[in-house]
DSSP file (Angstrom, degrees, kcal/mol; ACC not computed):
  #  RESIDUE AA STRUCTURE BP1 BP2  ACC     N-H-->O    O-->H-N    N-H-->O    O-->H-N    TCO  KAPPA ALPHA  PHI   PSI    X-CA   Y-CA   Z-CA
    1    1 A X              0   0    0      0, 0.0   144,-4.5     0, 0.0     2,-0.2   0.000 360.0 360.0 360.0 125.4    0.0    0.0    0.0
    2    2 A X  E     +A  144   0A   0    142,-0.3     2,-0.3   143,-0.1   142,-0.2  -0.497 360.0 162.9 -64.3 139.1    1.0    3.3   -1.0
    3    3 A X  E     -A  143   0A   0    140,-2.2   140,-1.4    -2,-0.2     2,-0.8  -0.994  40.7 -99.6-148.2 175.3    1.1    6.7    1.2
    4    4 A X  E     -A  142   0A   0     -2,-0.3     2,-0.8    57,-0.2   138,-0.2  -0.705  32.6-156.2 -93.9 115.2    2.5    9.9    1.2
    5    5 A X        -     0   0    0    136,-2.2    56,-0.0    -2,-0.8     2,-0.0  -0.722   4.6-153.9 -95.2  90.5    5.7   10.5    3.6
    6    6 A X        -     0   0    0     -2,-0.8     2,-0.4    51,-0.2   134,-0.3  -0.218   6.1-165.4 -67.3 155.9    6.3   13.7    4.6
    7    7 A X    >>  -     0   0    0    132,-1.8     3,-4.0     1,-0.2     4,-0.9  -0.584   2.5-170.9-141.2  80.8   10.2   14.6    5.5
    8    8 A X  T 34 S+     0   0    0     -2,-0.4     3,-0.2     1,-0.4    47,-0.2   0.752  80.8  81.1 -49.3 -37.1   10.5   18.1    7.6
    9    9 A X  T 34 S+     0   0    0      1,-0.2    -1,-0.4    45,-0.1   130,-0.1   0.967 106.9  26.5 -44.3 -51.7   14.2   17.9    7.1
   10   10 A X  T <4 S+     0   0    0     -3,-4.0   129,-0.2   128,-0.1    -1,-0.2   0.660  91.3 106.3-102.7   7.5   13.3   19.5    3.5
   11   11 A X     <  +     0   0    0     -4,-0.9    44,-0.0    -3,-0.2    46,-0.0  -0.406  35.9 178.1 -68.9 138.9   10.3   21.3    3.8
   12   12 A X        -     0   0    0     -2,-0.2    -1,-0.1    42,-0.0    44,-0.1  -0.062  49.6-107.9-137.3  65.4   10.7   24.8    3.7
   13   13 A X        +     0   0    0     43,-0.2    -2,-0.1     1,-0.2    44,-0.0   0.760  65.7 146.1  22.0  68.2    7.0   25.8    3.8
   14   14 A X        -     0   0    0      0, 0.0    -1,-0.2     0, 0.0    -3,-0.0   0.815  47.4-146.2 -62.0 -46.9    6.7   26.9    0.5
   15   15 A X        +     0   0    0      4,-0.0     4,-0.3     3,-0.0    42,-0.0   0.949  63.0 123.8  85.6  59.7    3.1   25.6    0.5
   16   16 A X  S  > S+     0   0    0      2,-0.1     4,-1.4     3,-0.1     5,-0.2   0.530  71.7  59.2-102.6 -29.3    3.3   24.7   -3.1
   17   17 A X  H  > S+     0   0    0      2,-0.2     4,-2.7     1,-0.1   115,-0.1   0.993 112.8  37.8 -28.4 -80.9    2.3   21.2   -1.8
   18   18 A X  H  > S+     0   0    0      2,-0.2     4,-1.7     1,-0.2    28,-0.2   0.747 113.5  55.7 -71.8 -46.3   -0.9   22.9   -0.4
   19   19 A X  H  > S+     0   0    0     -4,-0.3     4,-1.4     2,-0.2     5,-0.2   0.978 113.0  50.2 -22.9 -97.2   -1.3   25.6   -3.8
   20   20 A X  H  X S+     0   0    0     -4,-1.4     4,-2.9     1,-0.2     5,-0.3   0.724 100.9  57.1 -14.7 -54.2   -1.2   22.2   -5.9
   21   21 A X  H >X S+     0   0    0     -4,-2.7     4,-2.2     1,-0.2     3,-1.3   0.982 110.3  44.2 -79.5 -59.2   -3.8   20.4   -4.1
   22   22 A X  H 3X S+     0   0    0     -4,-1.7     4,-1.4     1,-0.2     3,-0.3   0.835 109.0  52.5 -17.9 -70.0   -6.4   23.0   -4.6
   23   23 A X  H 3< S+     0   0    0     -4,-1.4    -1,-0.2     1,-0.2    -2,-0.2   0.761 107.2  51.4 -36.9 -38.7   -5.8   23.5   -7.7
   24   24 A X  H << S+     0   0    0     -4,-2.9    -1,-0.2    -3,-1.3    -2,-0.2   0.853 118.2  44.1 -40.8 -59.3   -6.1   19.8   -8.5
   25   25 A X  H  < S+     0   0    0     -4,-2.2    -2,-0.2    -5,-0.3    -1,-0.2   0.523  91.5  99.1 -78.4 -20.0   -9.3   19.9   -6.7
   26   26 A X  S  < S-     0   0    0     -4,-1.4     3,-0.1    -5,-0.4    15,-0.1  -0.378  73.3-122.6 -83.1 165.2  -10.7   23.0   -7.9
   27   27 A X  S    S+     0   0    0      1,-0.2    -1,-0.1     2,-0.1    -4,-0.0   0.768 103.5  37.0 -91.8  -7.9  -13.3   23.0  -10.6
   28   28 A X  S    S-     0   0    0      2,-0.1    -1,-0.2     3,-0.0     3,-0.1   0.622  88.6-149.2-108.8  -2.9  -12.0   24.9  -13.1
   29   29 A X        +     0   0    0      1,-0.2     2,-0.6    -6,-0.2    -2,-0.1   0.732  55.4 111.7  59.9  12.0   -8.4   24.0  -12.9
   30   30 A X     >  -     0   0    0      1,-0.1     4,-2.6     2,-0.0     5,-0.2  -0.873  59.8-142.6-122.6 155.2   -6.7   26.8  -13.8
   31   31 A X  H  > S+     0   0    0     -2,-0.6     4,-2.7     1,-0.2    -1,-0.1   0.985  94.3  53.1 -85.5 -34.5   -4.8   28.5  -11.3
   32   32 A X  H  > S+     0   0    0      2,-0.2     4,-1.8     1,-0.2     5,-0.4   0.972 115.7  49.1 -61.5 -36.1   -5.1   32.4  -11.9
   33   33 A X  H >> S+     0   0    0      1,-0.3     4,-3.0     2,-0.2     3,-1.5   0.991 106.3  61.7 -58.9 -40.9   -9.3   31.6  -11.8
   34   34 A X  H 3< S+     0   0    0     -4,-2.6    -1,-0.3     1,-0.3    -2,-0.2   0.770 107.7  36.6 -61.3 -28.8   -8.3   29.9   -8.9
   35   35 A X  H 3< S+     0   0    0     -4,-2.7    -1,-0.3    -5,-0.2    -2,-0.2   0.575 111.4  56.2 -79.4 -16.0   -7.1   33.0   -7.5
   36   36 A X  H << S+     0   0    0     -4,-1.8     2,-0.9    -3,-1.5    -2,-0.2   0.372  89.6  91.9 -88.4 -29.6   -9.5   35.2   -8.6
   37   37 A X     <  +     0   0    0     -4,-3.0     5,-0.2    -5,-0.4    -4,-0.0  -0.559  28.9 149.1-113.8 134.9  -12.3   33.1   -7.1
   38   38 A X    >   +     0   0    0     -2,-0.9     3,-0.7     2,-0.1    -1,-0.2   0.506  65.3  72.7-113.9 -12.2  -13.4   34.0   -3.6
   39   39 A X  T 3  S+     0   0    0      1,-0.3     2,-0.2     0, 0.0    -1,-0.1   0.982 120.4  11.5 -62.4 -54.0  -17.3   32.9   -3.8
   40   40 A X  T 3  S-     0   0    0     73,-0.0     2,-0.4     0, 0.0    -1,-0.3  -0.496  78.8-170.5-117.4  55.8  -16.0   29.1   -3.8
   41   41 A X    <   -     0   0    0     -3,-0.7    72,-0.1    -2,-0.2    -3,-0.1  -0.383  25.5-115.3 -99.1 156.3  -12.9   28.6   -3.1
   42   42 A X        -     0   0    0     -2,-0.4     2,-0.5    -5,-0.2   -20,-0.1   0.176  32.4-129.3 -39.8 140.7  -11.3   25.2   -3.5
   43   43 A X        -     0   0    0    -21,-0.2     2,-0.2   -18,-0.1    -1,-0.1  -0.909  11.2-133.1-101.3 138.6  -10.0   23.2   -0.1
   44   44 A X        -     0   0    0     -2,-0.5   -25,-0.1     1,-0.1   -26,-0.1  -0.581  10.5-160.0 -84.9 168.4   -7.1   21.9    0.3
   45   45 A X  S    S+     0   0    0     -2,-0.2    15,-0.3   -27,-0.2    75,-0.3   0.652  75.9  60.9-131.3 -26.2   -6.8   18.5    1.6
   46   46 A X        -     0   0    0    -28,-0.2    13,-0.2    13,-0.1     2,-0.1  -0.763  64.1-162.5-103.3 133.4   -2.8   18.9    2.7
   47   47 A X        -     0   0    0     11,-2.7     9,-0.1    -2,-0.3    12,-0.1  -0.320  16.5-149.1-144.5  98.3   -1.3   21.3    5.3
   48   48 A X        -     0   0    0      9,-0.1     2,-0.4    -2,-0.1     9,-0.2  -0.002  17.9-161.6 -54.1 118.7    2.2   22.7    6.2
   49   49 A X        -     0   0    0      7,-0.5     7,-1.7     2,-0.0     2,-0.4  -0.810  12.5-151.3-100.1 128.5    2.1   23.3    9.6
   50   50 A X        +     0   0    0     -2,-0.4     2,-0.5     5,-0.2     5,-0.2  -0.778  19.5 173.8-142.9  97.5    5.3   26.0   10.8
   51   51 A X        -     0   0    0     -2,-0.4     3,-0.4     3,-0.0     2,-0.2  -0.817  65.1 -63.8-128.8 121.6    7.1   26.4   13.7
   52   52 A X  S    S-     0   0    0     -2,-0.5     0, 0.0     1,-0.2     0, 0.0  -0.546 120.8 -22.4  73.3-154.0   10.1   28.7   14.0
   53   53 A X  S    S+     0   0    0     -2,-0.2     2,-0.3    -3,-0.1    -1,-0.2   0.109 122.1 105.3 -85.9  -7.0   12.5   26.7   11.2
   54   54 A X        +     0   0    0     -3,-0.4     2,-0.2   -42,-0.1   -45,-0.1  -0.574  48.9 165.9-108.2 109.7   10.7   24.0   11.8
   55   55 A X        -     0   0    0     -2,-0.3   -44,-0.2   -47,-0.2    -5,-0.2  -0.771  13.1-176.8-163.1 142.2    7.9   22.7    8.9
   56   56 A X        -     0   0    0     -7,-1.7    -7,-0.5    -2,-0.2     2,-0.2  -0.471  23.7-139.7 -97.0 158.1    5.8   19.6    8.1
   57   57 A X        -     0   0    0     -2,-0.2     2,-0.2    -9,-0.2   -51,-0.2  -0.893  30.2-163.1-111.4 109.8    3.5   19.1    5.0
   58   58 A X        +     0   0    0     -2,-0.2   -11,-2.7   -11,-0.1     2,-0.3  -0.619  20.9 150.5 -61.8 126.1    0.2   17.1    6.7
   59   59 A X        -     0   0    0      1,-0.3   -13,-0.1   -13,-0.2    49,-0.1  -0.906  62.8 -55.9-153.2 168.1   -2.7   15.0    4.5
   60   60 A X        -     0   0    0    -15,-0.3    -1,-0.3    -2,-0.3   -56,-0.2   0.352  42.0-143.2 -22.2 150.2   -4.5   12.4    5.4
   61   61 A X        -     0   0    0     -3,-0.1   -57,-0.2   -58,-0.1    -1,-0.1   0.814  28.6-131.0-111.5 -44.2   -2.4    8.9    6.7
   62   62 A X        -     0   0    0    -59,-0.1     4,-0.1    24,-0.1    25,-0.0   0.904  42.0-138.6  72.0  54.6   -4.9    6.5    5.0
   63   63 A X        -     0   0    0      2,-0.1    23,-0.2     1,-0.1     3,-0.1   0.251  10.7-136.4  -6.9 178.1   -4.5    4.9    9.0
   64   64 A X  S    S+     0   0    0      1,-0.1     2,-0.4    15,-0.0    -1,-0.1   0.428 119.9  31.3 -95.3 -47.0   -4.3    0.9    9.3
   65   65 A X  S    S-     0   0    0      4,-0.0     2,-0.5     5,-0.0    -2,-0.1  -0.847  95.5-165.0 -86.7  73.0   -6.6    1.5   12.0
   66   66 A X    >>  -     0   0    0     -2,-0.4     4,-1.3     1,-0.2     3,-0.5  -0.560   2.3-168.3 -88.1 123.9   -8.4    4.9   10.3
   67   67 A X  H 3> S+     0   0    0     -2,-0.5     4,-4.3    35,-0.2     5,-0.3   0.967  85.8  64.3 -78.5 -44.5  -10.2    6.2   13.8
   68   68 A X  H 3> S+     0   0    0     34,-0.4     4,-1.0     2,-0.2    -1,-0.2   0.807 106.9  42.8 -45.1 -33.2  -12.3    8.9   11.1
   69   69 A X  H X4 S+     0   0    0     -3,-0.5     3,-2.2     2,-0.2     8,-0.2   0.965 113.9  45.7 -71.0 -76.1  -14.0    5.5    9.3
   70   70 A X  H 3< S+     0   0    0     -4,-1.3    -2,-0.2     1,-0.2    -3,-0.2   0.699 118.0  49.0 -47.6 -19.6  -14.8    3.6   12.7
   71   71 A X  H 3< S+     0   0    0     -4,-4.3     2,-0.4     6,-0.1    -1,-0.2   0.757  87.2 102.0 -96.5 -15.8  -16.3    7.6   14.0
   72   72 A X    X<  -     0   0    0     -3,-2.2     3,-0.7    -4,-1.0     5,-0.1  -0.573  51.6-173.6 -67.3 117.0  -18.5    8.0   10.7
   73   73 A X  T 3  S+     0   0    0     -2,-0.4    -1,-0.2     1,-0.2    20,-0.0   0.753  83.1  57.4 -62.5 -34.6  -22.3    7.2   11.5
   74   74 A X  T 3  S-     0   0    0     18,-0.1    -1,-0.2     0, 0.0    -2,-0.1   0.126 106.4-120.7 -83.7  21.2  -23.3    7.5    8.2
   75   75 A X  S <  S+     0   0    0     -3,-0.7    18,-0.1    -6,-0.2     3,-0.1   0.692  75.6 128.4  75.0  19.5  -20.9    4.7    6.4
   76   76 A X        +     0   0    0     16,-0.3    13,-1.5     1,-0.2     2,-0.6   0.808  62.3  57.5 -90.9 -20.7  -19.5    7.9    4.2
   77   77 A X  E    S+B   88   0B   0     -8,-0.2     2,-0.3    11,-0.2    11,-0.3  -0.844  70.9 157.3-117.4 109.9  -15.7    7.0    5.2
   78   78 A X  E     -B   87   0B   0      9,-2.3     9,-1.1    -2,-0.6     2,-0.4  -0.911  32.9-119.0-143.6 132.4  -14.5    3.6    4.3
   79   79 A X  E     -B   86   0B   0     -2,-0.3     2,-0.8     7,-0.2     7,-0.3  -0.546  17.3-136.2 -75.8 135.1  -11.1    1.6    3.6
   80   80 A X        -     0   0    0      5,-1.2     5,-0.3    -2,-0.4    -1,-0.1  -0.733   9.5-155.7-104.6 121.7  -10.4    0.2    1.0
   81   81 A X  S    S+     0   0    0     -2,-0.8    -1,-0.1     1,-0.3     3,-0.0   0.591  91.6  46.1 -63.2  -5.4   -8.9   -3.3    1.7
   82   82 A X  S    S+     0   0    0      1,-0.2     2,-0.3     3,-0.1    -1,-0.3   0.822 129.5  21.8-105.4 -38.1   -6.8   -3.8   -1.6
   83   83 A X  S    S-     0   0    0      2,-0.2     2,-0.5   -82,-0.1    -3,-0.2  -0.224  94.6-130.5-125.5  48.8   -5.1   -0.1   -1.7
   84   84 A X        +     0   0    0     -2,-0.3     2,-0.6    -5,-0.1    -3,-0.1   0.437  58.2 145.4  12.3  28.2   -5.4    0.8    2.0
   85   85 A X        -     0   0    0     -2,-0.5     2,-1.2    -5,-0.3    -5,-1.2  -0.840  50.3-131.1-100.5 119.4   -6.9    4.1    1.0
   86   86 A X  E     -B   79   0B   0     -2,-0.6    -7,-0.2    -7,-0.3   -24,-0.1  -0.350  29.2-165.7 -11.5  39.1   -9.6    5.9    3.0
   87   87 A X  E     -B   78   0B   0     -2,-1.2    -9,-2.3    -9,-1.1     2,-0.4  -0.100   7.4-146.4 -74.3 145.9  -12.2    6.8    0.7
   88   88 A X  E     -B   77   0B   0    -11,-0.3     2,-0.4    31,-0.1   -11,-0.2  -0.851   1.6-153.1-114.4 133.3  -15.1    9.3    1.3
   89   89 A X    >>  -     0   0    0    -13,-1.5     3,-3.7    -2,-0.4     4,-1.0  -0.721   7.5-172.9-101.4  75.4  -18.5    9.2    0.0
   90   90 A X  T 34 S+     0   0    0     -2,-0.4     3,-0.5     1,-0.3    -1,-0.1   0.780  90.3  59.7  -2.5 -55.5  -20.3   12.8   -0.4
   91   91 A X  T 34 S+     0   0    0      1,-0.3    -1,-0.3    -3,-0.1   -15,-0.1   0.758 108.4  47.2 -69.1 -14.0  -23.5   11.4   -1.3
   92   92 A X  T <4 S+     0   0    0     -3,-3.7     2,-0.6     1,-0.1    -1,-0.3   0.493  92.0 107.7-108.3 -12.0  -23.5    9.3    2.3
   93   93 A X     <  -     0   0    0     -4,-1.0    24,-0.1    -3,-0.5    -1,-0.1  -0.720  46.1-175.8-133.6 161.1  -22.6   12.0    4.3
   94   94 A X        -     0   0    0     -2,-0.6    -1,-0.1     1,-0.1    22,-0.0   0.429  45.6-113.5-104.6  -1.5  -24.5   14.0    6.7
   95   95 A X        +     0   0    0      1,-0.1    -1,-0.1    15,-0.0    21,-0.1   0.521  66.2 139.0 109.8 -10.1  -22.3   16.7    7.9
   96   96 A X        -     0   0    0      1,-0.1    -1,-0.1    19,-0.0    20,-0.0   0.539  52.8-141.5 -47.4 -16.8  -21.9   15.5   11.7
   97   97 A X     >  +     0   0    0      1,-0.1     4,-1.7     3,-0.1    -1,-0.1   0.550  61.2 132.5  55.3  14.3  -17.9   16.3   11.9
   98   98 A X  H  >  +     0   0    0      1,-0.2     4,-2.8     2,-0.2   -26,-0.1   0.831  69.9  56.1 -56.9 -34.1  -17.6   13.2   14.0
   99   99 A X  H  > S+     0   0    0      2,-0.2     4,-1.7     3,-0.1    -1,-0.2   0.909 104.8  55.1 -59.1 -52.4  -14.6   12.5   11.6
  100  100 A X  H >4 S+     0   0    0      2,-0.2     3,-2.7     1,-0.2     6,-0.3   0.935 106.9  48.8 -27.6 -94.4  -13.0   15.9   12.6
  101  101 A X  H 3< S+     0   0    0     -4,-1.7    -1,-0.2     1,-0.3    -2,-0.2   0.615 110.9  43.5 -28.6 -48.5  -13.0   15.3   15.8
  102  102 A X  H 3< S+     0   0    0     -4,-2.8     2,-0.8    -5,-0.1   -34,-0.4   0.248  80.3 112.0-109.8  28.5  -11.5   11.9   15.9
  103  103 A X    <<  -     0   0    0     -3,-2.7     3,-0.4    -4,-1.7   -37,-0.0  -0.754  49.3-163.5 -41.8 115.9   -8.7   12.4   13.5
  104  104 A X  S    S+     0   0    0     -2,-0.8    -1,-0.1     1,-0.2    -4,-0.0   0.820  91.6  49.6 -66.3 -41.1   -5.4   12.3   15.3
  105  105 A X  S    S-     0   0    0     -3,-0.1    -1,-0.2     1,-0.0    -2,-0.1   0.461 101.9-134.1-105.7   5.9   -3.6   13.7   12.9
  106  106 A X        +     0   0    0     -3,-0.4   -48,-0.1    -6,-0.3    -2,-0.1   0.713  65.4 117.4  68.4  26.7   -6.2   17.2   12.0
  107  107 A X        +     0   0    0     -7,-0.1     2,-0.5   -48,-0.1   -47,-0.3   0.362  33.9 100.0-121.4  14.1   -6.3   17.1    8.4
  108  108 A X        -     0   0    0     -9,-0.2     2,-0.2    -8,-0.2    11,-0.2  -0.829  65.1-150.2 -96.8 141.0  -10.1   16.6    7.5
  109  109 A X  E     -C  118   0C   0      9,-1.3     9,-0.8    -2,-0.5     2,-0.3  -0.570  10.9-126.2-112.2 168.4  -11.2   20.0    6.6
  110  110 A X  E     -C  117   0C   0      7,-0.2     2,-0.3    -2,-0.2     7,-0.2  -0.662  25.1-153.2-102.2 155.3  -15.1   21.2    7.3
  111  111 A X  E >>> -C  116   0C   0      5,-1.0     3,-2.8    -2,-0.3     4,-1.7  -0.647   7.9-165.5-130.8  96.2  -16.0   22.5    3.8
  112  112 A X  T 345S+     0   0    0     -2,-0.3     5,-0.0     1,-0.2    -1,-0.0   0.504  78.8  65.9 -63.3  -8.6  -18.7   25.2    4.6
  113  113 A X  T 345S+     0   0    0    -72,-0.1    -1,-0.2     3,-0.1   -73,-0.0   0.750 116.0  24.2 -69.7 -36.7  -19.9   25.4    1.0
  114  114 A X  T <45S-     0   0    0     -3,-2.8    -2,-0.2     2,-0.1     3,-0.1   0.848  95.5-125.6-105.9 -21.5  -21.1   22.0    0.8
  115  115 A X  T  <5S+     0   0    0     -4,-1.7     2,-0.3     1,-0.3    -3,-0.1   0.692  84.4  89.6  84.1  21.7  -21.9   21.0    4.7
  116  116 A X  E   <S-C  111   0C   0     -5,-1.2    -5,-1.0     1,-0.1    -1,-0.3  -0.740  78.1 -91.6-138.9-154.7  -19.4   17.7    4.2
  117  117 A X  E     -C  110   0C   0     -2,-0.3    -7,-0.2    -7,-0.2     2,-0.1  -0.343  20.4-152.0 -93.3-166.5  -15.7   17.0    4.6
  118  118 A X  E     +C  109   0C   0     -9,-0.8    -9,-1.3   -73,-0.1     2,-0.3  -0.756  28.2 140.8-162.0 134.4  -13.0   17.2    2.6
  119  119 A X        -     0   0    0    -11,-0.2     2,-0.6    -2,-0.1   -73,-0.1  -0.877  51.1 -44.6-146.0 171.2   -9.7   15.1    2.9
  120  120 A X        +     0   0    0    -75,-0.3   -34,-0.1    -2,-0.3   -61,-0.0  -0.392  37.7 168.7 -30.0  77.6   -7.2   13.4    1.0
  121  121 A X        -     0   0    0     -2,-0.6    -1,-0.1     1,-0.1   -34,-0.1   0.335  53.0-110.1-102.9  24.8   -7.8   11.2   -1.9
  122  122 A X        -     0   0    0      1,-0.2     4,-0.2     2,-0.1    -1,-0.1   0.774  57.3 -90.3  63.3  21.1   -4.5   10.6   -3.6
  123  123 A X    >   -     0   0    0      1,-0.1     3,-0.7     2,-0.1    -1,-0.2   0.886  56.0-132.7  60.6  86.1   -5.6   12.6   -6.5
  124  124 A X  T 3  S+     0   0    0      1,-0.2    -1,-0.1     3,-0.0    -2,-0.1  -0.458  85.9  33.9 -65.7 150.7   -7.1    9.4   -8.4
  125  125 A X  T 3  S+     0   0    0     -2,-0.1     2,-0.4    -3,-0.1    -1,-0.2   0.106  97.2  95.5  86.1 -17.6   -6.1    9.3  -12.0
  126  126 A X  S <  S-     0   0    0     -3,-0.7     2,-1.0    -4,-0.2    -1,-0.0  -0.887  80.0-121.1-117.9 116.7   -2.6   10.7  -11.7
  127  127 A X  S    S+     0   0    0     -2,-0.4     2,-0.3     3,-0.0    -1,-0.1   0.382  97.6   7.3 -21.5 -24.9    0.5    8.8  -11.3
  128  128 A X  S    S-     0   0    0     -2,-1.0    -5,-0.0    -5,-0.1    -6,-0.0  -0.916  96.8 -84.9-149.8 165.8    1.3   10.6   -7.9
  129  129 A X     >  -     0   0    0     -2,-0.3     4,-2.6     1,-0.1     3,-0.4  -0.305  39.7-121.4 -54.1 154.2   -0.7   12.8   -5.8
  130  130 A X  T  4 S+     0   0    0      1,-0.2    -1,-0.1     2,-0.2  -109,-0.1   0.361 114.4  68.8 -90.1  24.1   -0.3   16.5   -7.1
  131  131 A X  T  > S+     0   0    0   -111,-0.1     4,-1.4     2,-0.1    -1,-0.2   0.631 106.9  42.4 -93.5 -44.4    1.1   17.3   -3.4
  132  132 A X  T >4 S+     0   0    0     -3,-0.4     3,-0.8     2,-0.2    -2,-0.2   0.991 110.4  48.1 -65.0 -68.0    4.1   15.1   -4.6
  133  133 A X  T 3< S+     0   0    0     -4,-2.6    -3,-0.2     1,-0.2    -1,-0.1   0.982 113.2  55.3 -56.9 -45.1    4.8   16.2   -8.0
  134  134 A X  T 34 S+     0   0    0     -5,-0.3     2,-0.8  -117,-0.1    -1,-0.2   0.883  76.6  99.5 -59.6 -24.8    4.6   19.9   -6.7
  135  135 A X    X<  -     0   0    0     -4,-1.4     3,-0.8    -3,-0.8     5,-0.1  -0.308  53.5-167.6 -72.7 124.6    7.0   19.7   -4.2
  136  136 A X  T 3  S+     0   0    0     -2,-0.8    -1,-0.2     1,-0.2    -2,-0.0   0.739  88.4  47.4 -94.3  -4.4   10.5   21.2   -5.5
  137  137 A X  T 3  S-     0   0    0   -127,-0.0    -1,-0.2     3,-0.0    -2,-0.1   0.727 109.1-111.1 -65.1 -33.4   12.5   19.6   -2.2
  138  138 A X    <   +     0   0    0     -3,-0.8     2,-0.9    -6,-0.2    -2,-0.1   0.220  67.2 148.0  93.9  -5.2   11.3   15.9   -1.9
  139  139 A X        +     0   0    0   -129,-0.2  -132,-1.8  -133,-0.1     2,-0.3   0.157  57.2  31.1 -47.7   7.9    9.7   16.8    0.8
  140  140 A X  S    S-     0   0    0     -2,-0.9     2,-0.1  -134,-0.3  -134,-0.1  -0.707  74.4-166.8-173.7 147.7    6.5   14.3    0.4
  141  141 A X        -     0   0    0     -2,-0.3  -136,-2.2  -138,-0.1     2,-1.5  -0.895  23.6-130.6-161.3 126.2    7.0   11.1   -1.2
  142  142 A X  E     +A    4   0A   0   -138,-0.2     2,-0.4    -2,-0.1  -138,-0.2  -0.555  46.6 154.4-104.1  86.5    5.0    8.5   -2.4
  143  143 A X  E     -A    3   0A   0     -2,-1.5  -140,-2.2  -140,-1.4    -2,-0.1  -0.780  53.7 -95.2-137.4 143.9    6.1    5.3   -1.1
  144  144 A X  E      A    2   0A   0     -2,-0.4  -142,-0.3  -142,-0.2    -1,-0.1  -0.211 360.0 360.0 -45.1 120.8    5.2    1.8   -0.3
  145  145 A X              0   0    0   -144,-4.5    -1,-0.1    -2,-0.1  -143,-0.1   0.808 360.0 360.0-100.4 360.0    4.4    1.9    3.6
């Protein structure tokens, strides 16, 4: 099973990780609209966290144990047993933030536009998450865990 490894030795909060995954995510995909638009804007699903010299890039762990699956009432957050990935279903959930809450690690975001979550989904369809490709350090890595 793949996941993403962050490595603080090379981050240096650039927060192009975190730039990327919006964009990624956003509907129109182009990044100046992306900047221009404040009505909707895009979440990001990753976050560099910075203290003093000090900086992490944070997303989703895809747990072994994921506590955010076992806390969802409505079935919306589920592992998937062949690629160990968390996956979230929209259409199944009701907005309860139980998932929030019991994250350990703080990186499912509220997204007040829709009344659901938003978290980490390995950017399906592209060869690494765009959190990965973006980063110009190595700082995230997409490696077997």
């Amino acid at each position: 099973m793949k996941r993403v490894y962050p490595f603080e030795d090379y981050c240096i909060a650039c927060r192009h990780c975190e730039l990327m995954c919006q964009l990624e995510h956003s509907n129109s995909r182009d990044l100046i609209q992306l900047l221009k638009d404040t009505s909707s804007p895009s979440l990001k699903r990753i976050f560099v966290l910075q203290q003093g010299p000090v900086s992490l890039a944070l997303n989703c762990r895809h747990c072994d144990e994921p506590l955010c699956a076992y806390s969802c009432v409505a079935g919306a957050l589920t592992k998937d047993p062949g690629t160990g990935f968390v996956h979230f279903n929209q259409d199944k959930c009701i907005g309860c933030w139980t998932c929030i809450v019991a994250c350990p690690y703080g990186v499912i975001a509220r997204n007040p536009s829709t009344g659901r979550i938003a978290k980490c989904d390995m950017c399906p369809g592209r060869a690494a998450p765009a959190c990965v490709e973006a980063c110009p350090n190595g700082a995230l890595a997409l490696a077997e865990a």
